[in-house]
Every structure is written in structure tokens, then in C-alpha cells.
N, C-alpha and C positions, 0 to 999 in steps of 0.2 A: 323396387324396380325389378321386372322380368325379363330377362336375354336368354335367349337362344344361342347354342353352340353348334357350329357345323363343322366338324373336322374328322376324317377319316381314318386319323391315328390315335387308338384310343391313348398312349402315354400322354398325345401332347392334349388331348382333350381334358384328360385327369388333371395336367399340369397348369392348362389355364381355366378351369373350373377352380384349382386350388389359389391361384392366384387372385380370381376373381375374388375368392369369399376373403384374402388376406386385405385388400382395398378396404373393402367394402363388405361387411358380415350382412348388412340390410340386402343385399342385392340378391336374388332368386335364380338358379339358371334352371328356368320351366322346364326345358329337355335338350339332351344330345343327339345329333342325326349323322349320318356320315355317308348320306347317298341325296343325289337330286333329286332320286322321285319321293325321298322321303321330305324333301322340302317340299316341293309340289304338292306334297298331298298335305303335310303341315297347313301351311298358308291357303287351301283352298278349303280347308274346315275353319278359317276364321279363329282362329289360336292368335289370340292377341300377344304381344310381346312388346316390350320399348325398345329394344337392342337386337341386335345381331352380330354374332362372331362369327365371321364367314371363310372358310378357308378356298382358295380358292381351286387346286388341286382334288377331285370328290376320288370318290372308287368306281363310279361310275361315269365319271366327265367333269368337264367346268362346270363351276356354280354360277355362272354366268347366265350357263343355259336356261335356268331355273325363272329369270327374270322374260326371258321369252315366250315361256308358256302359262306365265299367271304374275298376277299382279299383286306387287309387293311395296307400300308405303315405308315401310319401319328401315329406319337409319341403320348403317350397316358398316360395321367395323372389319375390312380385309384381313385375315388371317395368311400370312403366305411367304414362301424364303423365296421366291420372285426379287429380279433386281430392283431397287425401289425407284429410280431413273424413268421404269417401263410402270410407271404408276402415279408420277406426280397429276396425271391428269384426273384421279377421283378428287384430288383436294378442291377443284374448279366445282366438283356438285356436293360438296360438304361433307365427302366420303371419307373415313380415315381408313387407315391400314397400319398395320403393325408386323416388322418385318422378324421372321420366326430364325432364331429362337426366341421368344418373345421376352421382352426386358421388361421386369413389375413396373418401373418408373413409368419407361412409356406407356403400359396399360395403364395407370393411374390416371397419366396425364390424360388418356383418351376418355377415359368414365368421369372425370371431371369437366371437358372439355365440353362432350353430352351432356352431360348435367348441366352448366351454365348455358348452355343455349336451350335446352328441352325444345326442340325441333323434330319434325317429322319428314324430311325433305324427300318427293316425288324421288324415286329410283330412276336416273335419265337410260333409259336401254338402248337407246343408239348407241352412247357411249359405251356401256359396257360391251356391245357386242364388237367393237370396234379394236376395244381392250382387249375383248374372247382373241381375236383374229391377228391382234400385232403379239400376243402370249406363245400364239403355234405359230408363230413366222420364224424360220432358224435366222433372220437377218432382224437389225434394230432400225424400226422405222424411222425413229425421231432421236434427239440427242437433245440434252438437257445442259445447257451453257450457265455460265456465271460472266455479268458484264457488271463492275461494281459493286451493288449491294439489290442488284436485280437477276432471276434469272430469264432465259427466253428457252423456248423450245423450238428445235432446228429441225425443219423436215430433211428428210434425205434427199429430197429433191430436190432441195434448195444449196445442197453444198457442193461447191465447186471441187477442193480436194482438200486433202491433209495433209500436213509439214510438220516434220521434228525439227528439232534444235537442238541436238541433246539431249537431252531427258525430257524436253518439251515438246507437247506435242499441241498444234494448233490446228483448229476447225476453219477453214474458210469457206462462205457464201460467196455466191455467185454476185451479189453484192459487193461485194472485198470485204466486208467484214470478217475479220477474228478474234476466235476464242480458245482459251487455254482448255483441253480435255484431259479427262481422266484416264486417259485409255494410250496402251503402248500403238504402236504402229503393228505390233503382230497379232494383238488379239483382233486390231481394227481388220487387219487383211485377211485374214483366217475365219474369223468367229461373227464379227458384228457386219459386215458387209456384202451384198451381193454381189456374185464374181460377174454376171455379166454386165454391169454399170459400173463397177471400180477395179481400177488396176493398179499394184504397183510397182511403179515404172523405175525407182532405186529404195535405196533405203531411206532417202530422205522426203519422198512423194508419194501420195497412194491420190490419183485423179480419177473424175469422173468422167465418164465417155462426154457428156455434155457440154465439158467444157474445153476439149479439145477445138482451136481454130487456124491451127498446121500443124504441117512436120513436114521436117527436113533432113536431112544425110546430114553425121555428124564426123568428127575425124574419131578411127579405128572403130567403123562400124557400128558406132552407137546412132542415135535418131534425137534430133533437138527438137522439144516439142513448143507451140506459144499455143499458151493457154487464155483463158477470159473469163476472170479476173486476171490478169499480168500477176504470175509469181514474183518475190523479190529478187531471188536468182535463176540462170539455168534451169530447167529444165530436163533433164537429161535421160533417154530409156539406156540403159548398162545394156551393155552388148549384147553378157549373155539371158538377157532377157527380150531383145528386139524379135524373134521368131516370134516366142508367144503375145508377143504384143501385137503384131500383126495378124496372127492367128485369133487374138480375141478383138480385133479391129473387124476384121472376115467374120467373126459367129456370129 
């Protein structure tokens, strides 16, 4: 078998090239590249390969890009320290990914996993370009739930707001359904959310402008809000937070 390596750090190139040949001594890696136009020009000389390790960070841009400008069949293994949350959607086109620093097991499992199926599955480029575009968003589009022993993927649009409980933090849809997440309430306020659709209103609420449907004067100056979905308790903006709540009602 022939794979391609595309990764722009030569260490970690050497390190999964070395990897490679510990699985598997039969397996060939035809060349190393570490730029997109050198994949583009790769794949447009017809350089056959079975595999691809694709990192997705180049020295020149996303490899993403790569599938935009020329046409690529061969299955293609993500190489990438990308959260892997912001990537369950290549498993829906038979994509795998491998999160770096890369763990020999799970490359095994993945070069076995291609080997048992020996599949060549179309590259979907909506999807990746879609992927390109939630990767440069500083804000997390979708959120990845557990309900049972099933997962579902939450658009942002669809969540009404977030509720701690202690240590727990829970996702609600606009639905009323909820989900237990893996995320504190400060990275959610800070890091994963857009400040002008989410606020939060104490420490126990971060809502979304959309599901606001009143407010009202509260005693010592705070604002009672009723939401839709109906929270289990209160609702409550903390005092010294009511200006900028009004202030981000007004942007």
C-alpha cells in the first residue's frame, strides 16, 4: 500500500512516517509535502496513492483548500490537534481523523479499519468547505451531545440557553430538551460563544437573545426574565450586570 504524508512539521512528519512503517513494514509512504500547492500539483500529475495523511493546518493555508481546486478520490486520514467535537462530521463521509499527538493504536486502528473496508469514497467538498469555515469561526457552531448510548449534534441556533448545577452544566434546545456538556460555563461565555446572541445573565444562566419572551423589574434592581423553553427556576439578571444587559438588548 502507497500513502501520502502532508504535514508541515517536519518532526511530526518523521514521527508518523516512523509510525507508519512500525504497523506496517509493507506500507510505502510515496512522498512528503507540506504546502497546498504542492498537493495540487501532486494530484493533478495523476500520482496515484491508496491513503492520505492529511494535516489540516499547511504553511500555506487549509488543506481544505486543496479539494477546491482539483479533484481528489483517495480516502483521506485528518491529521490535526483541532478539538475533535469540531470534526465528528467527516465520520458521516467515511473520513477518519487522528487527533495529534498521534497515538500508534489509534493509527493502527485507522490502517486496519481502511484495509477492511478497501474503499475509495468521493471527497464530499461542500462538507469540507463548510468544515474550512466553522475551523476560522472564533465561535463553536454546533455542540456534540450524549443522550443514552446515542450522540446528536446541536446547532447553535437551536439552543435556547445554558444551566449549571454545580458542576453540571446542561445544554437546552429550544425544544426543552436537555443535555449534560462538557464545558464550564466560562469557557462557554468567553471562548465558544458569540457575544451578540448569548449573554450571561448570573452565574447560573448564559441565554440566548431568542429566547427571551419578557422582562420585568425585579426587587433591588435586578430584571426577572421568562424565557421559552420555561427554565426550572428564576431567571434572574444580577444587578450588577442589568446595564450591560440592556446595553447588549440595544446592540
Amino acid at each position: 500500500m502507497d500513502v501520502l504524508i502532508v504535514e508541515d512539521e517536519p518532526l511530526a512528519s518523521e514521527r508518523l512516517t516512523e509510525l507508519i512503517s512500525q504497523c506496517d513494514a509493507s506500507i510505502r509512504v510515496r512522498d512528503t509535502l507540506d504546502t497546498v500547492e504542492d498537493c495540487v500539483e501532486f494530484f493533478a500529475k495523476e500520482n496515484p496513492v491508496d491513503l492520505v495523511f492529511l494535516d489540516i493546518q499547511l504553511s500555506d493555508g487549509i488543506s481544505f483548500e486543496i479539494f477546491s481546486r482539483i479533484e481528489v478520490d483517495t480516502p483521506v486520514v485528518f491529521t490535526t490537534a483541532y478539538d475533535q467535537y469540531a470534526l465528528q462530521a467527516f465520520k458521516v463521509n467515511s473520513i477518519d481523523y487522528l487527533l495529534k499527538p498521534i497515538n500508534p493504536t489509534e493509527l493502527e486502528a485507522a490502517l486496519q479499519r481502511f484495509l477492511r473496508q478497501q474503499i475509495r469514497p468521493a471527497v464530499d467538498y461542500r462538507l469540507l468547505q463548510q468544515m474550512h469555515a466553522r475551523l476560522n469561526s472564533p465561535y463553536q457552531s454546533r455542540f456534540l451531545v450524549k443522550s443514552g448510548n446515542h450522540y446528536h449534534s446541536i446547532s447553535q441556533s437551536d439552543i435556547a440557553y445554558f444551566q449549571a448545577d454545580g458542576k453540571v452544566v446542561y445544554l437546552v434546545t429550544k425544544e426543552a430538551r436537555r443535555y449534560v456538556i462538557d464545558y464550564t460555563m466560562e469557557r462557554l461565555e468567553h471562548d465558544l460563544l458569540p457575544p451578540e446572541s448569548f449573554f450571561r445573565v448570573n452565574r447560573t444562566f448564559i441565554i440566548s437573545i431568542d429566547t427571551i419572551q419578557g422582562i420585568q423589574n425585579y426587587a433591588n434592581g435586578r430584571l426577572k426574565l421568562t424565557l421559552q423553553p420555561v427554565a426550572e427556576q428564576d431567571v434572574i439578571v444580577s444587578r450588577e450586570k442589568v446595564t450591560f444587559f440592556k446595553a447588549w438588548l440595544n446592540s
